[in-house]
C-alpha positions in Angstrom: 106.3 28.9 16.3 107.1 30.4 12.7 103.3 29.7 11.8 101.8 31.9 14.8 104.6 34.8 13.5 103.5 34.5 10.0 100.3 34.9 11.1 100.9 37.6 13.5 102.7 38.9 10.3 99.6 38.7 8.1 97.2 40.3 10.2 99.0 43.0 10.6 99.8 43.8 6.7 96.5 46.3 7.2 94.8 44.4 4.0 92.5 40.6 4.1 94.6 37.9 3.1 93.6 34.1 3.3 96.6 32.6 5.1 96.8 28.4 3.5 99.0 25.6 5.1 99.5 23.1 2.3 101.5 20.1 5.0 99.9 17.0 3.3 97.3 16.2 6.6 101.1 16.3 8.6 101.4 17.0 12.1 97.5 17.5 12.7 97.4 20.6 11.6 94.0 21.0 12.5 94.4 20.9 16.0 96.0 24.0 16.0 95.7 25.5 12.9 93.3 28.2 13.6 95.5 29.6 16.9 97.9 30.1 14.9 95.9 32.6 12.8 95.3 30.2 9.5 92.6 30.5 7.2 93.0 26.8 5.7 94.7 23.7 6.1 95.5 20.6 4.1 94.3 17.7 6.0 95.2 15.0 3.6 97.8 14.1 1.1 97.3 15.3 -2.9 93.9 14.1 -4.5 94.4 12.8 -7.4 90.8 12.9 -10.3 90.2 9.0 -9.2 87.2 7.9 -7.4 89.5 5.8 -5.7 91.2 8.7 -4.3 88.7 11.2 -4.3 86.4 8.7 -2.2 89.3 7.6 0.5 90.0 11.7 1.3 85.8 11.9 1.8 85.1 9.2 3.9 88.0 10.3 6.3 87.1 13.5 7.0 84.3 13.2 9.1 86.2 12.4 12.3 87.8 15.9 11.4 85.3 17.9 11.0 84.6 19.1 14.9 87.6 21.6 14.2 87.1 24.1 11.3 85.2 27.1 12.7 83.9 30.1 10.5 87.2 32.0 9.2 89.2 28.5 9.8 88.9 25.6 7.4 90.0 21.6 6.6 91.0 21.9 3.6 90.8 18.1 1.9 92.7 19.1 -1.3 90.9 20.9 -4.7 88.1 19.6 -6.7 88.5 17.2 -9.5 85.5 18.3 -11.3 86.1 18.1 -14.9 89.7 16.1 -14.6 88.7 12.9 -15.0 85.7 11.9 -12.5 82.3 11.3 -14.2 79.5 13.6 -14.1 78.1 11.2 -11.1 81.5 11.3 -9.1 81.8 14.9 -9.6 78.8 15.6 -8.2 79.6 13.5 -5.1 82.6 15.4 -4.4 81.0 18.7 -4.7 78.1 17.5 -2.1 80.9 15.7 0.2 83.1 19.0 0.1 79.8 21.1 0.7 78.8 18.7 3.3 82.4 19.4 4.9 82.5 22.7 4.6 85.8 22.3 2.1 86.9 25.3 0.3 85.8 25.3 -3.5 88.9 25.3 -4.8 88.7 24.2 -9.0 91.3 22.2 -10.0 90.4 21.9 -14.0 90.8 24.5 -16.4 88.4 27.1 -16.5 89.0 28.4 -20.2 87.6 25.1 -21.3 84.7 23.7 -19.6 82.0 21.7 -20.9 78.6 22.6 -20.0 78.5 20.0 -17.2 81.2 20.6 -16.0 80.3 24.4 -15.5 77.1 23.2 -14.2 78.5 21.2 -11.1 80.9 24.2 -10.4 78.3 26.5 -10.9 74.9 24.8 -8.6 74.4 28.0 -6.2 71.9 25.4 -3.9 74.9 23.5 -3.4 77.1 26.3 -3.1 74.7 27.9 -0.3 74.9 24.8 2.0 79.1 25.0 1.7 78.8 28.7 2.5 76.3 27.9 5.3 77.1 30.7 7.8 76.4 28.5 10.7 79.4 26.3 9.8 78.2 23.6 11.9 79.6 19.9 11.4 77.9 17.0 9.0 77.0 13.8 11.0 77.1 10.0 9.4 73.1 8.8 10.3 73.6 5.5 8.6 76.2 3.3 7.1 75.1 0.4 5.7 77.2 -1.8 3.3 78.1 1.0 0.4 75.8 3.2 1.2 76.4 6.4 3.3 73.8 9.1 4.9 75.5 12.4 6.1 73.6 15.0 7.5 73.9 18.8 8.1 72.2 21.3 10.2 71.6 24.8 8.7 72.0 28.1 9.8 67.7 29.0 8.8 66.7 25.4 10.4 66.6 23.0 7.3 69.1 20.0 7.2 71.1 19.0 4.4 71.0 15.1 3.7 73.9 13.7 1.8 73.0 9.4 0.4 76.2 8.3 -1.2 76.3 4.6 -3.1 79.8 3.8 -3.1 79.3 1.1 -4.8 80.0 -0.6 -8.1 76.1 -1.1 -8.8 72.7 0.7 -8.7 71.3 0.6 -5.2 67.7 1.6 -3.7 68.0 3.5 -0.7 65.0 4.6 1.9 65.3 7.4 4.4 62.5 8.5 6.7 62.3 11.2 8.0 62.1 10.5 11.6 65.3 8.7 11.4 67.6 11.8 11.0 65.0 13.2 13.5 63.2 15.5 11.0 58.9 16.2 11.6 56.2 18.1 10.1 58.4 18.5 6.9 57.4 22.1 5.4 59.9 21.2 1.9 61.9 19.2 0.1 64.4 20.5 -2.5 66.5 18.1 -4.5 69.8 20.1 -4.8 71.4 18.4 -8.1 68.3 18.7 -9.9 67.4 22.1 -8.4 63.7 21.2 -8.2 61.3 21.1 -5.1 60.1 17.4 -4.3 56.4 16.6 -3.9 54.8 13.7 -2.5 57.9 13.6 0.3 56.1 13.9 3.9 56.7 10.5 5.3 60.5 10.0 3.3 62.9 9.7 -0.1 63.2 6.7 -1.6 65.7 6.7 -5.0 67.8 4.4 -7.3 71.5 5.7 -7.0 73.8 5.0 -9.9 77.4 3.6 -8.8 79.5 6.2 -7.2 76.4 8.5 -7.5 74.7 10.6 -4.7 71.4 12.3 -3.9 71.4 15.7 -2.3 68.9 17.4 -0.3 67.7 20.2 1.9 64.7 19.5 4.1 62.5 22.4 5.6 
């Protein structure tokens, strides 16, 4: 349809252009987005800097995320970073998006950031697992009650594990390894905190603040 001839159109301007279909998560786009030659695609309505809102897009992406391939994105709306969300919820959705493979669109103004803020934006191990040239899909491991695991194959062999508390209080949370299949563990980097992890062979345990999240990259 008039997509596939804009695309058509685009390809053939003789320059790169990143071609973006902004239909609110109408007419599942991501079925057929990426035959008809887009770049990225909307799959949800406006986010709005909530953690109500911010949460809901997350949480429903998963069952999406078989479709994007490298060149060929979901996109679940910009980042809220620095709008609104606390330092704890920004962080989640910067892993979430990462975990997703979202584009790293910024929504807040640039010109006045605070440190923090620039921080989040800025976390290059978090940026490297979005960026991931293997582009393969994040998996839920666990749900139970408000807590979430997610994990991620990468292209050199480690795995990117996501533990979100969506919850209203601080909750312990204990992963071995073995349950998201992971042995002999060679590392342990702690993405947030940009710090190696000793002392993690069998598992991570943690307390997660509400709405907060651990991110990791096991070897």
């Amino acid at each position: 349809g008039v997509y596939q001839k804009m695309g058509e159109a685009l390809r053939s301007a003789g320059r790169p252009i990143v071609y973006s279909l902004s239909a609110g998560g109408l007419d599942e786009v991501w079925t057929w987005g990426a035959k008809a030659g887009l770049n990225l695609w909307r799959t949800t309505p406006d986010i709005r800097p909530t953690w109500y809102w911010m949460s809901r897009i997350a949480f429903n992406q998963l069952p999406l995320s078989r479709y994007p391939s490298p060149g060929h994105w979901n996109d679940p709306d910009m980042l809220e970073v620095g709008n609104g969300l606390s330092e704890e919820e920004s962080r989640t959705q910067m892993t979430l998006w990462s975990m997703l493979r979202a584009p790293l669109i910024a929504g807040n103004d640039l010109t006045n950031m605070t440190e923090a803020t620039r921080n989040i934006l800025m976390n290059r191990d978090m940026i490297s697992v979005d960026q991931d040239v293997a582009a393969k899909p994040a998996h839920l491991l666990r749900q139970q009650d408000a807590v979430q695991i997610w994990t991620r194959r990468l292209s050199d062999g480690s795995t990117a594990i996501a533990i979100i508390n969506a919850g209203g209080s601080v909750t312990s949370v204990t992963l071995k390894w073995k349950e998201a299949g992971l042995m002999r563990i060679k590392k342990v980097r702690d993405i947030w905190r940009q710090q190696d992890i000793t002392g993690s062979k069998q598992g991570f345990s943690s307390e997660i603040p509400p709405h907060g999240i651990e991110f990791l990259r096991v070897w």
